[in-house]
N, C-alpha and C positions, 0 to 999 in steps of 0.2 A: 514531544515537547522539546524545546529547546533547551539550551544548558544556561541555566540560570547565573551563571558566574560571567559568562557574558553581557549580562544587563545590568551586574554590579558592575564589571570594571568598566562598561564603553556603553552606557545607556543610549548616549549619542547616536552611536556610529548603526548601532540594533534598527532605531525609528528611520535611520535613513536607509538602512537596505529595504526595511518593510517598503518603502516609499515604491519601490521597483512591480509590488506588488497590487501598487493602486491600497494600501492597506495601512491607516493612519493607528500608528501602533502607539503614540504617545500617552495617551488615557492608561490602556493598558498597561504600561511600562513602567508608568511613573506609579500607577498601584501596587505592582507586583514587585518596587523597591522599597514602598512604606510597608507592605506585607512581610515583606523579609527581613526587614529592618525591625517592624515588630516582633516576628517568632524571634526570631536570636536574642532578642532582647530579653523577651518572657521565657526563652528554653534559660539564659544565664540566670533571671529571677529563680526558677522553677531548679536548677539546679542548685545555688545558693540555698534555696532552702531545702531541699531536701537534705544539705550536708550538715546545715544546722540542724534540723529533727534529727538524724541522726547521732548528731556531737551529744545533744541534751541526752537520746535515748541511753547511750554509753553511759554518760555521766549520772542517770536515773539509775542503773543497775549496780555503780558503783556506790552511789552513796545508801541503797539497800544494803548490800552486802557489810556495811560499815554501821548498821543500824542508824543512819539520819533518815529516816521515813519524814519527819517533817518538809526538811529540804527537798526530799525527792518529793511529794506533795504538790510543794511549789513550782517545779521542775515543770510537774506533770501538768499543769494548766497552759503554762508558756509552749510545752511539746502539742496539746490541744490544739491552739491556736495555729500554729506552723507546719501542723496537719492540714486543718481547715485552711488555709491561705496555700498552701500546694494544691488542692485539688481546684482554688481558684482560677491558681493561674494555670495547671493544663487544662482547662476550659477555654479561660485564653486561647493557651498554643492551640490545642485543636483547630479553636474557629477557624482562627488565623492559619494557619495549615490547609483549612479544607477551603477558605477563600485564594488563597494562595496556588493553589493545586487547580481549582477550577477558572481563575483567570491564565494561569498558564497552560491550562488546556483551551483555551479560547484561541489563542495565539498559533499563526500557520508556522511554517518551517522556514527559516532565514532562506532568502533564494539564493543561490551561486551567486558567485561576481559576474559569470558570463550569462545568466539570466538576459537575454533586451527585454528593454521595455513595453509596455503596452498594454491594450484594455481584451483582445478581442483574438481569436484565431487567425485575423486578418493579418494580423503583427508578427506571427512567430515566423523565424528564419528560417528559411529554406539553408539548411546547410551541405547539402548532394543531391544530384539527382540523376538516375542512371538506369537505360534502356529506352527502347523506343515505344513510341505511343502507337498500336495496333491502329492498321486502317479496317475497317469491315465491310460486307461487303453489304449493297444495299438491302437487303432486308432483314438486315440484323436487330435483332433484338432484346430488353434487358433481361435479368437473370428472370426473375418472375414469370416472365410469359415462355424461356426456354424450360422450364421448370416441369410448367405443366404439358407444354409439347414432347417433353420427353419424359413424361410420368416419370419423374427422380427428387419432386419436393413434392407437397401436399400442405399449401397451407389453407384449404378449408378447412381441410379434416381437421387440421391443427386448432383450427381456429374451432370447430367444432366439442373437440375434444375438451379442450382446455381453455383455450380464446385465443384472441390476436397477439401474436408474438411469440407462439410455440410449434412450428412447422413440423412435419411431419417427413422424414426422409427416407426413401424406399428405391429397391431396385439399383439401380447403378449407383443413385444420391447418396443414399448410406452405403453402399462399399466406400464412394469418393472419400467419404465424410471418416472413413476407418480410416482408410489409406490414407489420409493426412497426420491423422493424429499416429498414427506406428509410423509416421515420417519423420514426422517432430521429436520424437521419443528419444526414436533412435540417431537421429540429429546429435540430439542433446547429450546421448549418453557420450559418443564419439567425442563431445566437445567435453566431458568429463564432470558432467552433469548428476548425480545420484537421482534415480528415482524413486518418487513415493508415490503411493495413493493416499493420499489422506480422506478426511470425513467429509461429509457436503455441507453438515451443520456444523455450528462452533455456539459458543457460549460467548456471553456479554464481555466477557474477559480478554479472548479474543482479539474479536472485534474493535476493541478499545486499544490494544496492544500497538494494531496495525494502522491502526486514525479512521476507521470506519465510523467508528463510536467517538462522539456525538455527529460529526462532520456532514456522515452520509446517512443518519440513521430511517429518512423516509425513503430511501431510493434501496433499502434492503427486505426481504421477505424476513417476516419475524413469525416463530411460531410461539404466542404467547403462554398456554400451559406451561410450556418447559424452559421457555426464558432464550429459546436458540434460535437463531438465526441462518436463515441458508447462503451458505458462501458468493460473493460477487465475483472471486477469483480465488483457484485454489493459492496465493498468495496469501492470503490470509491464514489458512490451518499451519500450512508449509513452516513461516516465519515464526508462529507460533510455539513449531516444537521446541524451538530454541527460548522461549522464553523464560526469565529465574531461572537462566543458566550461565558458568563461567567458561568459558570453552579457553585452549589456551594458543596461544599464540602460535606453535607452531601447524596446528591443525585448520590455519585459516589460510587462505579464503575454504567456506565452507559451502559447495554450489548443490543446487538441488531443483531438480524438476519436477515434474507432476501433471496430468492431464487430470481436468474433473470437467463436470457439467457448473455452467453459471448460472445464477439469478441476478437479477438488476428488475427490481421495478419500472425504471425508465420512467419517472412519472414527470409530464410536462413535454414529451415528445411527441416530435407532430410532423404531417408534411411529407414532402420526396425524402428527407432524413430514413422514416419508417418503413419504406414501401421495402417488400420483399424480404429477405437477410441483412436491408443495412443496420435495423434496430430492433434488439431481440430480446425478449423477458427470459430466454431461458438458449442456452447456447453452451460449445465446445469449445475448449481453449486447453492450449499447454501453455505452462508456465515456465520460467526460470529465475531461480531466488539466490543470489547471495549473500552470504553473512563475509564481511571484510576488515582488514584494518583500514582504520582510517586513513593511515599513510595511500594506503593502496585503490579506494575508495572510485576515484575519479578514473585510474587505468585501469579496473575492472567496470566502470560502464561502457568505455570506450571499445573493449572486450565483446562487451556486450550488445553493443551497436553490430559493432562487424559481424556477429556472430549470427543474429538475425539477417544482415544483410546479404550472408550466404545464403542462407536458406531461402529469401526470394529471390536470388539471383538461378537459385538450384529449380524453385518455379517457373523461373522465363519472366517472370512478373514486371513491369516499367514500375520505380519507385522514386519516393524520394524520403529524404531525413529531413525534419522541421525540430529546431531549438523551442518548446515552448516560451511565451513571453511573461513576463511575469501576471499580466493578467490573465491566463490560460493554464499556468500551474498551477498543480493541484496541494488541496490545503497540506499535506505529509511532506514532499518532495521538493529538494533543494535545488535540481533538475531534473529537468524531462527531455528524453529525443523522441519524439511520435515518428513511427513509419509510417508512409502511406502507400496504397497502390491506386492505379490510372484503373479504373474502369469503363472503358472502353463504349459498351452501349448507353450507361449513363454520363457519359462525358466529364467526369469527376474526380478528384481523391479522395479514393478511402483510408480515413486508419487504420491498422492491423494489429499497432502493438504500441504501447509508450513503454519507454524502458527510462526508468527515474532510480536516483539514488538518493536515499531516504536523511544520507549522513546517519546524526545518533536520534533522530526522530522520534522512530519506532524503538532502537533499542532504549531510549530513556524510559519510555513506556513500559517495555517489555522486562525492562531490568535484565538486558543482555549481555551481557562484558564478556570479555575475554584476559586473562590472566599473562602480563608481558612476562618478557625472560627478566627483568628487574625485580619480577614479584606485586608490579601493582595492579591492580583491578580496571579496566578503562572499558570504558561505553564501545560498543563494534558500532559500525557501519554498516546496513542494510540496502540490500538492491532490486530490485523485481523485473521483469518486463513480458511481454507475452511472444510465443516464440513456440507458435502464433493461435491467434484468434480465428476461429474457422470462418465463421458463417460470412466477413467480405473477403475471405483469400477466395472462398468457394464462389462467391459471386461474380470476383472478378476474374475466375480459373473459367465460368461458364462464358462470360461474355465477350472475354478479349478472345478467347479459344475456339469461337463458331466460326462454321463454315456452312455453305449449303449440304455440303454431306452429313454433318453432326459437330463435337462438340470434342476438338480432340486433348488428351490428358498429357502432360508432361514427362518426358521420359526419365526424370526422376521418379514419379511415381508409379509407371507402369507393371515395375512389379508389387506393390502393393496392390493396386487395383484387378490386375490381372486380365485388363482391357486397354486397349491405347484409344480407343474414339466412343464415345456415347452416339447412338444412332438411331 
């Protein structure tokens, strides 16, 4: 959620950045000032009298003590009343509180200033782009049919097992599928990354911390008995730990990585999008999470960028960096940089990873802070990005990488793998 002190001082200025978003914020804005206008109003009622029942209470016990029982009496019906009218108005404040609470969780994340504009993927800026585009040779073909030529995915089985969009990786496919992720890891630790495992499932609490909840809530695996949800990214548990925590200032930035399996329902996807590893109900991904000051906020993404940007450069991989446009950012993130890589057999870019900085998004949600050297409490800055998402590094590792002889592996990875060509 955003910080509501900004739509008191510059209601203005709020509805015109939403504007960058395609996202006419003025309804909302101008509710969520009479909302606020009303609790404060009703917390000073609600406080006022609470201090009078109390002034009377005082003054009831003294004029006991003094044998005026008539007085106090009287006392006592006026204390009734100023009872009953307190619990009016926190009836009131609540309302007001819990309408106040759910228009501003309606509300996405202020975008950057450097946010461009736009409706569409078509809009977002190419801001790098570096290595060459793979020639192949004629009978090259995409990751799917190299898949099963070289027995190293399986998505009947998969599809079998479980259904479409759970592949099945064997033989050389799952060593690859290892050797990336102890790539990544160990990447990240070098780059001074803390690893965790965390859980696959989370609670509604969670989930809501990090903007899954309400935002994305059909596009998540829910297991309703137990109320949990199975993670989209371990981003979600990661960020979490930190949640109703004060951390202190000199312990930040606080980075953390993590490799888990993903869920995404994906629902409404369709087309060349799906075919093979591009679109997957269940998949491998490393993450990378920072908790930051806000000073610092915008040079740890930029950190962040580069930081992925080694690690496809360490694949061989042709890439590029795209600015998301305001209408391509997502509801939490103030910005986004999406990687993509060239996939050679299907002539295309793929995304690999968005790395977005959330600002105090999440931690308002989260109730995050961190404690300055002045002693005051202030909201952290939150950051994620993937680093990376397997299933199109692997696709585009199979397709740019064929030859008629086989399928060769990057000599960054070949001592993970402990093969240099699939054959």
């Amino acid at each position: 959620m955003i910080d509501i002190q900004l739509i008191r001082d510059n209601s203005a200025e709020v509805i015109r950045r939403y504007e960058v978003r395609n996202f006419d914020a003025t309804g909302p804005v101008n509710r969520i000032k009479e909302l606020d206008a009303t609790r404060r109003q009703t917390q000073k009622q609600l406080d006022d009298t609470l201090a009078e029942g109390n002034a009377i209470a005082r003054e009831i016990g003294q004029l006991f003590k003094t044998g005026r029982s008539s007085e106090a009496a009287a006392l006592k019906e006026q204390s009734l009343l100023l009872k009953q009218r307190a619990k009016d108005l926190q009836e009131q404040l609540d309302m007001a509180a819990k309408e106040l609470s759910e228009t501003m969780t309606g509300l996405p994340m202020l975008p950057h200033h450097s946010v461009p504009p736009g409706t569409t993927e078509a809009d977002n800026e190419i801001v790098h782009t570096e290595g060459d585009l793979p020639g192949l040779f004629n009978n090259a073909v995409p990751h799917w049919e190299l898949a099963g030529k070289y027995d190293i995915i399986d998505f009947e089985a998969g599809t079998k097992v479980t259904g479409s969009g759970f592949p099945i990786y064997k033989g050389k496919g799952a060593r690859l599928q290892r050797a990336l992720i102890s790539f990544f890891l160990d990447e990240a630790a070098q780059a001074g990354y803390t690893e965790y495992q965390p859980p696959l499932l989370v609670n509604a609490d969670s989930a809501f911390g990090t903007g899954q909840l309400p935002d994305k809530d059909g596009q998540m695996y829910h297991v309703p008995s137990d109320n949990l949800y199975l993670i989209p990214t371990s981003e979600v548990p990661v960020t979490n730990i930190f949640r109703d925590m004060i951390l202190n200032e000199k312990d930040l930035p606080v980075k953390c990585t993590a490799h888990s399996v993903c869920f995404r329902r994906e629902a409404g996807s369709y087309g060349k999008d799906v075919r093979g590893l591009n679109r997957l109900h269940q998949f491998d991904k490393v993450e990378i999470v920072q908790v930051t000051h806000p000073e610092k906020s915008y040079q740890a993404l930029d950190e962040m960028v580069n930081y992925v940007t080694t690690l496809l450069q360490k694949l061989e991989l042709p890439f590029r960096v795209a600015r998301l446009c305001g209408g391509d950012l997502g509801f939490a993130a103030a910005l986004t940089y999406d990687m993509e890589v060239y996939s050679a057999a299907q002539k295309r870019w793929l995304e690999v990873s968005s790395i977005s900085n959330f600002e105090t998004y999440q931690a308002q949600r989260m109730k995050l802070r961190f404690r300055s050297q002045d002693g005051k409490n202030l909201l952290a800055h939150t950051l994620n990005g993937s680093a990376l998402a397997l299933p199109r590094i692997m696709a585009a590792l199979l397709e740019n990488n064929q030859s008629e002889e086989g399928i060769s592996i990057p000599a960054a990875l070949q001592k993970y793998t402990g093969f240099a060509i699939i054959s």
